[in-house]
C-alpha positions in Angstrom: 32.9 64.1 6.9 29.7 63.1 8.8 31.5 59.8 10.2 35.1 58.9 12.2 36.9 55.8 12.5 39.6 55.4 15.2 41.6 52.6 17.3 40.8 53.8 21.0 41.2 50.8 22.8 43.9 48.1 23.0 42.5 44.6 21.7 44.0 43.4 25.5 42.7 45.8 27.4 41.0 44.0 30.6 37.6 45.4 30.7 36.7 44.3 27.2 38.3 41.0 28.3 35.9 40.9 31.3 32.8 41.6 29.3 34.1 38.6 27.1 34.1 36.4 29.9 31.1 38.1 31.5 28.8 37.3 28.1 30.5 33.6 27.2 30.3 32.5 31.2 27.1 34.2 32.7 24.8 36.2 30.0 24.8 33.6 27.0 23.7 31.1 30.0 21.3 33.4 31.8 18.0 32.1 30.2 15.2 33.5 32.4 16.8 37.2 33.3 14.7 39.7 31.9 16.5 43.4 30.3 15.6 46.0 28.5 16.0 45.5 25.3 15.9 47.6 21.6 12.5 48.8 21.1 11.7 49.7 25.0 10.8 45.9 25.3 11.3 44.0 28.3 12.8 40.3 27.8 14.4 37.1 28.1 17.3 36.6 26.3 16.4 35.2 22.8 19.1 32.8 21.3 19.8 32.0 17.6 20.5 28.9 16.3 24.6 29.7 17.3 23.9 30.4 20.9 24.5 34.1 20.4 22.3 36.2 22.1 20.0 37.8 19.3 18.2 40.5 20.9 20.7 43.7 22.6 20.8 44.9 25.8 19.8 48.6 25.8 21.9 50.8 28.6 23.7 47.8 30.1 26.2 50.0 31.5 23.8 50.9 34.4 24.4 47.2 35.9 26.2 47.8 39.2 28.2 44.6 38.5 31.6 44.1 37.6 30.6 44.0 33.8 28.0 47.0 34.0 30.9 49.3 35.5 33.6 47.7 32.9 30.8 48.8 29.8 30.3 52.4 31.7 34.1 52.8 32.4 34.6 51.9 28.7 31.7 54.2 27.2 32.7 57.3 29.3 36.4 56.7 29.1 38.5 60.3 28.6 39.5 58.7 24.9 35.8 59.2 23.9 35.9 62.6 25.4 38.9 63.3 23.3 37.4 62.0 20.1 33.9 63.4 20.3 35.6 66.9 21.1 38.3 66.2 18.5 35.7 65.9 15.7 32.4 67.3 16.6 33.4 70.0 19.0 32.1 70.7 22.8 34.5 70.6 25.5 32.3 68.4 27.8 30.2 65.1 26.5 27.7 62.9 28.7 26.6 59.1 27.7 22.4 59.1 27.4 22.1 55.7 26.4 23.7 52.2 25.3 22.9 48.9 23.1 25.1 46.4 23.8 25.3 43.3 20.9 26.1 39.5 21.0 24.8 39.0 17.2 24.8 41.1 14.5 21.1 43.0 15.1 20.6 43.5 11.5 18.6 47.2 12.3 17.5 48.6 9.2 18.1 51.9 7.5 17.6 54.8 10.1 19.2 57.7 11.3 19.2 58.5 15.1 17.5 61.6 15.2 13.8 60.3 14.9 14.9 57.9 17.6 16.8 59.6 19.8 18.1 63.3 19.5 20.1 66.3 21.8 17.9 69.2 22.5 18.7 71.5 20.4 18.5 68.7 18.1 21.3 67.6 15.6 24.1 67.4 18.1 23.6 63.5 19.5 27.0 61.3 18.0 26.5 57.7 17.8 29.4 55.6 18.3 30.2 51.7 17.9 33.0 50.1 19.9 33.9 46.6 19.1 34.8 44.1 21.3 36.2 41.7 18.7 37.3 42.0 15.1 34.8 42.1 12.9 34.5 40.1 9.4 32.0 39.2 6.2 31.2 36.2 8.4 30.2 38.6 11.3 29.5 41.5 9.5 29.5 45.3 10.6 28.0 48.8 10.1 27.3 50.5 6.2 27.1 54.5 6.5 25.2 56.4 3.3 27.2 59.9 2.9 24.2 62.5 3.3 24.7 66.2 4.1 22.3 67.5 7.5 20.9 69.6 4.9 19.6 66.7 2.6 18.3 64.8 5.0 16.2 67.4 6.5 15.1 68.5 3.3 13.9 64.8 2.9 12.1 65.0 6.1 10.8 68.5 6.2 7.1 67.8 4.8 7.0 65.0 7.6 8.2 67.5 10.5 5.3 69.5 9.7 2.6 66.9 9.8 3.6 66.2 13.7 1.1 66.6 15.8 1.6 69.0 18.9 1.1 66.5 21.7 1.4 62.5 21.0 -1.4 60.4 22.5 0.2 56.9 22.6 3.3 55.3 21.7 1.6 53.8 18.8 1.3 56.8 16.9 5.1 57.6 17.3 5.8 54.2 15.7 3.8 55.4 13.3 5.4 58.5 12.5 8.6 56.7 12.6 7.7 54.2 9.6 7.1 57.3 7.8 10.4 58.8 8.2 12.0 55.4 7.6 9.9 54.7 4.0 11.3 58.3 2.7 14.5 57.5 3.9 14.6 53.7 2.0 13.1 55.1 -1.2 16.0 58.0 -0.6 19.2 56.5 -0.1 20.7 55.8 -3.6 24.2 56.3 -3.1 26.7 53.1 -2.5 27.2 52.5 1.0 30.5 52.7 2.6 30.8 49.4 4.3 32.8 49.1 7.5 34.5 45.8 9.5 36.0 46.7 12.6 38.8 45.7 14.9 38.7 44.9 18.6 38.9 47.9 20.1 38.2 49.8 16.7 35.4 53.0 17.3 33.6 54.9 14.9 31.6 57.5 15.5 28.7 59.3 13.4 25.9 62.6 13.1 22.7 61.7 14.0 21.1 62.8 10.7 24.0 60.1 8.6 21.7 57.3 7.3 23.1 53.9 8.6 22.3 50.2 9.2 23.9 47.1 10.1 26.1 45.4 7.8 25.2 41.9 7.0 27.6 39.0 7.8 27.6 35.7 6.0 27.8 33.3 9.5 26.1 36.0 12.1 23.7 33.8 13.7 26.8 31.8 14.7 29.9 34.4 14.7 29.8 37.2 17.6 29.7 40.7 16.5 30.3 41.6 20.0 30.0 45.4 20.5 28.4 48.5 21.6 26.5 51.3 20.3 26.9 53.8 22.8 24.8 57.7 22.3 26.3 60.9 23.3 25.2 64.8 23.8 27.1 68.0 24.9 26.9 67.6 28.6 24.4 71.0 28.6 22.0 69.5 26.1 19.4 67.9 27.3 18.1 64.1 25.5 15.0 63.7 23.4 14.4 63.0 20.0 13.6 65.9 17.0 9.6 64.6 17.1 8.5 66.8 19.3 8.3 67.8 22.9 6.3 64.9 24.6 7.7 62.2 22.2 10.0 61.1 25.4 7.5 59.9 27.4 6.7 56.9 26.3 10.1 55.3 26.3 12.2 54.3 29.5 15.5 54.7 28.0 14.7 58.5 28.0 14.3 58.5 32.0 18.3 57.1 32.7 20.8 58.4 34.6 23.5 60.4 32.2 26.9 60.0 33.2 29.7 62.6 32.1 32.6 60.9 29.9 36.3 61.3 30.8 
């Protein structure tokens, strides 16, 4: 199975508790801030017609405040380390990167790997921690049950049209679409829907097709969580694009920190 569901965390334990209080008492209020955000954009925070804060927070555990080292201690806590190595192997796992979520962020259909990638690629693990339960009125995270070997047989013709050396970010997002139309007109197969607990992981390949579940209130009921990235701590971070396609993104120039 490409995809692992555990309870890691108890629903009291005090850091989620402080990023609670941390999001209802300063974030949801902070109007004029600016963060890096999803998509290597840099903005204010964007409310819907709830109050929730619509767009994430991308790598929020590098905040050196009490709710940045709560997200880090969380992310890298040895629990993760046991999982990742439980079910994907590698004695030793670093965190590369973070999206942290108010609102449901609706992404689309994507795997991670023409995003973000280990080098040698296929070994990144995604994995969603939530900080409150999750419902149909929040919504959650759908996985489509691909092999590796289908999906890069679906986007083989498209890894060889790469070019050698990108020349703008714009022609990445380009590439990108193209992965992400073969992979629409691809995925046939009924998803396998998931609503997580508080505290509740799950963890995924970055080749497994996913997207976020849709909720029937989620511009007004928190989906509070985070999708947090991982490699084998003697991998280095990327994507699968090629070997410049990590220069036009900030998230790709973070500090790693070593989990457990």
């Amino acid at each position: 199975m490409n995809w692992h569901r555990e309870k890691l965390f108890n629903k009291d334990d005090q850091r989620i508790n402080l990023l609670l209080l941390n999001l209802a008492q300063y974030l949801r209020k902070d109007l004029n801030k600016i963060y890096l955000r999803q998509g290597d954009k840099y903005e204010k925070n964007i409310l819907t017609e709830g109050e929730l804060i619509e767009n994430g927070f991308m790598s929020y555990h590098l905040n050196n405040n009490d709710a940045g080292h709560a997200l880090r201690s969380i992310c890298t806590d040895i629990k993760i380390g046991q999982h990742l190595t439980k079910y994907y192997g590698f004695n030793k796992w670093k965190l590369v990167q973070s999206m942290m979520f108010d609102s449901n962020p609706s992404t689309s259909l994507h795997t991670d790997n023409i995003f973000l990638d280990s080098n040698p690629s296929g070994n990144l693990i995604g994995l969603l921690i939530s900080f409150n339960d999750m419902s149909i009125n929040t919504g959650g995270i759908c996985f489509y049950d691909y092999t590796r070997e289908e999906i890069e047989e679906l986007y083989s013709s498209i890894y060889k049209e790469l070019p050698e050396k990108f020349q703008s970010p714009e022609e990445i997002y380009s590439i990108r679409g193209k992965f992400l139309e073969a992979l629409e007109k691809f995925c046939k197969k009924k998803s396998i829907d998931l609503l997580l607990e508080k505290g509740e992981i799950v963890s995924w390949s970055s080749f497994l097709p996913h997207k976020s579940l849709k909720g029937k209130n989620e511009r007004y009921d928190t989906r509070f969580s985070v999708a947090a990235h991982y490699i084998p701590s003697e991998m280095s971070f990327g994507t699968s694009l090629g070997k410049n396609s990590a220069n036009y993104a900030d998230r790709f120039q973070s500090n790693h920190f070593i989990v457990g």
